[in-house]
N, C-alpha and C positions, 0 to 999 in steps of 0.2 A: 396374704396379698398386701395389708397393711406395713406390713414391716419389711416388704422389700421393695414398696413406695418410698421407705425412709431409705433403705440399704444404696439404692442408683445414683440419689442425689450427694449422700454421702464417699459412694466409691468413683462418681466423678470429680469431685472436689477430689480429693485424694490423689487421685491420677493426675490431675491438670498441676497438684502444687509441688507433686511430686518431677513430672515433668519437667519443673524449673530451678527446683534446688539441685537437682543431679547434674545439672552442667557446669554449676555455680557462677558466679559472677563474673560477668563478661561485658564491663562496662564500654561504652560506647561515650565518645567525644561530648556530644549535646550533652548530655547525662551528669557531666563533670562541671557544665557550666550554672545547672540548677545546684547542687550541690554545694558549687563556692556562695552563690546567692544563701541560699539555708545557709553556712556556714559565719557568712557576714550577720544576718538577721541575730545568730543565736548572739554575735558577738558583740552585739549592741551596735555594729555599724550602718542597721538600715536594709533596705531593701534594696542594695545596689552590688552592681559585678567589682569592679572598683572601689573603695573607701573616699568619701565624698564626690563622686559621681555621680547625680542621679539620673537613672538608664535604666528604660526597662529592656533587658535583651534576653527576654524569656517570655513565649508565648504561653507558659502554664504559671501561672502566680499561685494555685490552688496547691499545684504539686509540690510547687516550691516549697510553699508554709507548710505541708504536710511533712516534709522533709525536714524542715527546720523544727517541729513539735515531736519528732522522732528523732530527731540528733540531740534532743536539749534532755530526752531522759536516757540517752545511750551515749554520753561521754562528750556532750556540747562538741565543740570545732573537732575536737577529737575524734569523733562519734564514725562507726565505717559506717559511710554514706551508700559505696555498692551492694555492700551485704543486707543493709536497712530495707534500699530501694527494690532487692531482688524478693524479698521476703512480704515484702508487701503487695507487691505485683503479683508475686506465685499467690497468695491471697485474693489477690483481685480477680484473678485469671480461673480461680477456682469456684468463685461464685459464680462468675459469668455465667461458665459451663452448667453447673445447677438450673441458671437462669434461660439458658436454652433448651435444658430438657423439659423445662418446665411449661416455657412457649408450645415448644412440640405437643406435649402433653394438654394442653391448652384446646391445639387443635386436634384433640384424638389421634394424634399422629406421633407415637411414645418412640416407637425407631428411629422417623428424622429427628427428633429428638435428642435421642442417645448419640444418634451417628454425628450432629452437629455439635454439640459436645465431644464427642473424642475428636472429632479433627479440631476444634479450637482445644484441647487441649496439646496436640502435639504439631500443630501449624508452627513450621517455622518462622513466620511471621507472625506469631503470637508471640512462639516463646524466647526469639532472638530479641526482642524491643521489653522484654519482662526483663530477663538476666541482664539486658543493655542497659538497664534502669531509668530508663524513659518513662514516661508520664502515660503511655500506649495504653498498656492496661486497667489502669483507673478509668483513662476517656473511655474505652469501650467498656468496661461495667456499666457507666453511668448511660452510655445508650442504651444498652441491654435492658438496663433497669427501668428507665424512662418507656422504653417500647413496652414491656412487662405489665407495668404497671399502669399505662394506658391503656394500653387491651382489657384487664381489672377494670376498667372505670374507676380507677384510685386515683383520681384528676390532681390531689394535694401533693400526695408522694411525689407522682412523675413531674409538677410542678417544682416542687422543693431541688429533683435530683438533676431536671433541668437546667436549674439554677448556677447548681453545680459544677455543671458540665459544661455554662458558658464562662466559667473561671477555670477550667484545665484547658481547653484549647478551643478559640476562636470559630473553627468553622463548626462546630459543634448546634452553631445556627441554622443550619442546615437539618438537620432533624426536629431542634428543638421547632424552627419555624415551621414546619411542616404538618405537626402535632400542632402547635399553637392555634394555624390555623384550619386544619380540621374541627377542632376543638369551636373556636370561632365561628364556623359556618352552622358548627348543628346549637350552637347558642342561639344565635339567628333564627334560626328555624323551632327553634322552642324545644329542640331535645335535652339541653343540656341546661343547666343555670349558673349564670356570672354571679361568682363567688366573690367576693374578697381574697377571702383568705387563701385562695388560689392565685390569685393577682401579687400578693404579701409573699407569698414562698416561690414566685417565680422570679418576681423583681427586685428583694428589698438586697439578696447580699450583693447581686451585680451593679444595683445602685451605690450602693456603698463601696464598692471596689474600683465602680469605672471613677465616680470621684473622688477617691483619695489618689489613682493613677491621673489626673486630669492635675491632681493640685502638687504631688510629687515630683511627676514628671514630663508634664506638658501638655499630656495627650493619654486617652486611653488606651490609643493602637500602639501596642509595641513598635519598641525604637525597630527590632530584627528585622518586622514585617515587611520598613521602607527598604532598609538594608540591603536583603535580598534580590526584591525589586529593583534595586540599582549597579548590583554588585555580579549579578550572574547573567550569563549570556547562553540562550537555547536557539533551535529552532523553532518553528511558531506549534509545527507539531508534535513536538519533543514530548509534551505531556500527555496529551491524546493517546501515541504511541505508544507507552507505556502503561497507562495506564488501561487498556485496549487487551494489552497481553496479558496482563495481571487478571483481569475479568476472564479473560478465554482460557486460565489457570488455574482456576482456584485451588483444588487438590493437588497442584504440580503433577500431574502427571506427564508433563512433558519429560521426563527424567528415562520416565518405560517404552513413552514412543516416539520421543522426538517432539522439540517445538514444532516443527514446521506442520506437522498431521495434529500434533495436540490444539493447537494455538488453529486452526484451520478447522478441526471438527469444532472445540470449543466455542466459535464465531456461532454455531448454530444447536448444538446440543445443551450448553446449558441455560441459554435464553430462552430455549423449549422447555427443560423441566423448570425454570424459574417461573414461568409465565405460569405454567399447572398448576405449581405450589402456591402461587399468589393468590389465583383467582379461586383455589379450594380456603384457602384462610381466610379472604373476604367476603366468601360467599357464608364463612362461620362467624364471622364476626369483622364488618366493615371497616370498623376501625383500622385494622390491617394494612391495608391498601395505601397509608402515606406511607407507614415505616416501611413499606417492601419498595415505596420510589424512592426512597433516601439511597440507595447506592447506586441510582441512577444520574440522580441530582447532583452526588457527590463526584462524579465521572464527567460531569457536563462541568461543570463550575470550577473544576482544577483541571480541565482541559482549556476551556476557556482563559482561563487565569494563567493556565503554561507555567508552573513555576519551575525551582527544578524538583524532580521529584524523585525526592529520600526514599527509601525503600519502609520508612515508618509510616508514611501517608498511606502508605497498600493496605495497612491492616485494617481502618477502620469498617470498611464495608464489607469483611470478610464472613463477619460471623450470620449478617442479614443472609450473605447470597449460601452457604452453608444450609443454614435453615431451610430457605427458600426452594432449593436447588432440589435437598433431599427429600421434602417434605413431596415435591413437585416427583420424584422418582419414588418414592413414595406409592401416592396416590395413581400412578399413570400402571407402574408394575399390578400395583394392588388388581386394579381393573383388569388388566391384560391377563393375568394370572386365574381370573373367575370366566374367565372365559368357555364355552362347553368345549373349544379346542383342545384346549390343555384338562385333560385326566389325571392330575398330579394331588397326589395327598398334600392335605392340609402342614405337615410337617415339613415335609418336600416343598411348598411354596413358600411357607415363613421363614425355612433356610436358604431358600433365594433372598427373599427381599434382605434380610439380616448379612450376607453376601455382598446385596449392590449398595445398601444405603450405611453399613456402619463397616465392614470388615474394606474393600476394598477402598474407599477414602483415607480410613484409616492408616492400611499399609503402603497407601501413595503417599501421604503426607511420614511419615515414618521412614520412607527410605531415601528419606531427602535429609535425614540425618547420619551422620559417621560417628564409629566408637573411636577412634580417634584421629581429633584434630592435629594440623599437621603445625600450630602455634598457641601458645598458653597452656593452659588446663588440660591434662590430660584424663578428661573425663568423654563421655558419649553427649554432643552437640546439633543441635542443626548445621546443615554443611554453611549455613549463609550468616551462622555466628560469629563474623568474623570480623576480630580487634585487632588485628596485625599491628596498624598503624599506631592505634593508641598504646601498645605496648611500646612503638617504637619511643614515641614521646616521652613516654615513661624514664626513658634513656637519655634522651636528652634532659629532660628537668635534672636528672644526676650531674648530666655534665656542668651546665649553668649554674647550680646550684654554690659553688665556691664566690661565683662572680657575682652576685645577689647582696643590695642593699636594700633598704628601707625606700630609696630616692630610684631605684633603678628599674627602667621598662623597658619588658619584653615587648618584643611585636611577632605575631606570628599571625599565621591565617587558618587555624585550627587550634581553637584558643582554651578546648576545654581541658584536657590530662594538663596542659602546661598550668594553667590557671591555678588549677586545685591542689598540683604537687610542688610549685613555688611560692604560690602567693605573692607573687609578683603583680607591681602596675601593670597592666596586660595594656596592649594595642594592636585591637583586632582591626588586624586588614582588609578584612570584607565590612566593619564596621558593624555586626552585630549588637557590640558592648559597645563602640566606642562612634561617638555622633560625629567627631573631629574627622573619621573618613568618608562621610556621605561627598563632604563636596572633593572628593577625586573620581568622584561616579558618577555618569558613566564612563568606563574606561574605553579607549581608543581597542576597537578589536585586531590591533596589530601584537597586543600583547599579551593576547590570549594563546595558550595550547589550550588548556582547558579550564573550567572555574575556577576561582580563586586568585585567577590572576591580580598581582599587587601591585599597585598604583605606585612606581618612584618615586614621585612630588613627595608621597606620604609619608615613607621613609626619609626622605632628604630633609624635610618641612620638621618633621616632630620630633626627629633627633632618638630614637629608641637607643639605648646601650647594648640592648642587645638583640635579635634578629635569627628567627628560627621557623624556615622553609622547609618544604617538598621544593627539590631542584626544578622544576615543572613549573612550579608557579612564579618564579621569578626569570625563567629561562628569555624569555624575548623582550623583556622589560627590565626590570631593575637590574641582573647580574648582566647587564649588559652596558650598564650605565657608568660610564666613567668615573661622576662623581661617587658612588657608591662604593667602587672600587679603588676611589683615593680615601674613602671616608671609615670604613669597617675592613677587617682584617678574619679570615676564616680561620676558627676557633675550633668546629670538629668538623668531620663528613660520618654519618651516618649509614651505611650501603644499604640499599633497598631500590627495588624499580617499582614500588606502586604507583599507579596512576602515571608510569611509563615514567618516573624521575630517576634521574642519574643521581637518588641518594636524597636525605633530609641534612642541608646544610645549617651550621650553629655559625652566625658572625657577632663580632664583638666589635665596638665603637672605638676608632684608635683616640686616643688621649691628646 
């Protein structure tokens, strides 16, 4: 029994890091612009997207440095930054799941468990934003971790990993405050005692980080955060929406029966076994009860907030309602199944339950992947891995690349493959990297199809040499604009309809 205690934890690690090297790297845009930052840090230029800009236009500085202490012993600037990042994430991705069954096991409940584990190990929103080399998997270890080892009463740990996690990304306050102040309340009440050294490992690196950001670059909130803010245009319930569907999905099963009955049963089946699972893990241990409203929380405050939302925001609260969900079908079968109704052997009932809570999740989440993709890597993927566009770029940085000085800047409005593959002065049009476009924000909604739409003042004003769209984003506004069209001369057309463009056009600055 001992040694197939160690055997579970070991063959879900395996599985979940296995899971992410078999598709291999499938970098995603964001991903490209951490990378050029690590890339500058190693090169002794600083913490900046640009070379003497200082800008923070990255919400994970933690991931960043991590990226740059792993390119500095894999070949400095040189160093593959997708392969590093996918490698470390299939790592991350595989402790978590340990760290789920472990939860489970926590609560005498070793199946939801197991089952919440294998679906984060083959959740395509795990393992899309892992191989995408985003920051995803680290932030949800470090929640994982933090919930973990609270429930432990290891108050330092989860203090320290806290820490941590409010330097990989921002809302990460949301849990962390949640714990904080449970934590807080039973201090108060005499259960707990105000340490120091708790206080020291929760505050002292974020203190040190928000003030070196306060004196580097103005402010501690990232430059992106305003950026966004002023740069994208939704409905008010556009995140709600979304985010609404995502919760009534969890296992995608809407693929076997349709959104409309998936997303419609989901509205009240899984808020039923969440509710189960909760109130059995607090009723074993209290502590519980905030980390199970953290993905409540997290649904309230970015609905409220409406930003737009990426399909990498989905993931964080994934692995809570996973747990939660199973644990909750779990306990409800377990009971339903002792019932004097059902006469069913003890084998016969553990092969139900091992059925409802680890095989079919499983095979939901699994068949929402293809053995082959129909662009990049011909390997077996999640169907929703998909880099189209960043390969298209990829094509473009070829073509530009003759045309590239020292003194010469891009402007583009997805700034990360271009960024990373020329090394060019970038001028991001939504103004992520670059502060000089906040004031053409907010843009007249006449020249919108859809995000990203680009400010012409900005273009005309800053003078780029060179200029590289989705036809989409300039179609009601700049390519329409005369002076633009006395000013720049089209250099390639790119054929592609994503995001409904007649093509990614390359302009060059006539002399």
């Amino acid at each position: 029994m001992k040694k197939l205690s160690l055997l579970i934890p070991l063959f879900l690690f395996v599985l979940a890091f296995t899971a992410r090297m078999l598709p291999g790297a499938r970098t995603i845009d964001d991903s490209y612009i951490t990378f050029r930052y690590a890339q500058n840090i190693i090169a002794g230029q600083g913490f900046v997207y640009n070379p003497g800009e200082s800008v923070l236009g990255t919400t994970t500085p933690l991931y960043t440095l991590l990226m740059a202490a792993l390119g500095m012993v894999s070949g400095g600037t040189q160093a593959p930054f997708p392969e590093l990042a996918m490698m470390l994430n299939a790592i991350a991705d595989g402790l978590t799941a340990i760290l789920l069954y472990l939860i489970g096991k926590h609560f005498k409940q070793d199946l939801a468990g197991i089952g919440a584990a294998l679906a984060w190990s083959f959740a395509p929103h795990s393992v899309t934003f892992a191989i995408g080399g985003l920051e995803t998997s680290i932030f949800v270890l470090l929640l994982i971790s933090i919930s973990y080892f609270y429930l432990e009463r290891r108050i330092t740990i989860a203090a320290f990993l806290s820490s941590l996690a409010l330097l990989t990304r921002p809302d990460s306050v949301l849990l962390v405050g949640l714990i904080a102040l449970d934590h807080l309340v039973r201090i108060i009440r005499k259960q707990e005692k105000l340490r120091w050294i708790d206080i020291l490992a929760l505050g002292l690196l974020p203190l040190l980080w928000y003030s070196f950001a306060t004196i580097q670059f103005g402010s501690p909130i990232p430059h992106s955060v305003q950026a966004k803010m002023g740069a994208y245009r939704l409905p008010p319930e556009a995140g709600f929406i979304r985010l609404l569907q995502h919760y009534t999905t969890p296992f995608m099963a809407d693929k076997w029966f349709g959104t409309v009955f998936t997303v419609g049963l989901g509205l009240f089946l899984y808020p039923f076994f969440y509710l189960i699972g909760t109130r059995l893990m607090t009723k074993i241990n209290p502590r519980s009860l905030v980390i199970m409203i953290y993905p409540w929380l997290y649904l309230a405050v970015f609905a409220i907030a409406n930003p737009l939302i990426f399909r990498w925001y989905l993931t964080p609260p994934l692995p809570f309602l996973f747990l939660s969900i199973l644990v909750g079908v779990q306990a409800f079968f377990s009971s339903l199944l002792q019932q004097p109704t059902f006469h069913l052997p003890k084998i016969i009932q553990t092969g139900l339950l091992i059925l409802l809570i680890i095989f079919l999740p499983f095979a939901s989440l699994l068949s929402n992947w293809t053995m082959h993709p129909d662009h990049g890597l011909e390997r077996p993927a999640p169907g929703m891995a998909w880099y189209q566009l960043e390969l298209l770029y990829q094509k473009a940085a070829q073509i530009v690349e003759p045309f590239l000085t020292p003194e010469t800047t891009l402007a583009a409005g997805d700034v990360g493959v271009l960024g990373y593959f020329t090394q060019a002065r970038i001028l991001d049009t939504v103004g992520l990297n670059s502060p000089v476009a906040l004031q053409y924000y907010p843009l007249d909604e006449k020249y919108y199809v859809t995000n990203y739409a680009v400010a012409p003042d900005l273009i005309l004003d800053q003078k780029p040499e060179l200029v590289v769209l989705m036809e989409v984003y300039g179609r009601l506004g700049l390519f329409k604009d005369p002076r633009f069209v006395e000013q720049y001369d089209l250099l390639a057309l790119i054929p592609t309809d994503i995001y409904g463009s007649e093509g990614m056009l390359i302009f060059i600055r006539k002399e």
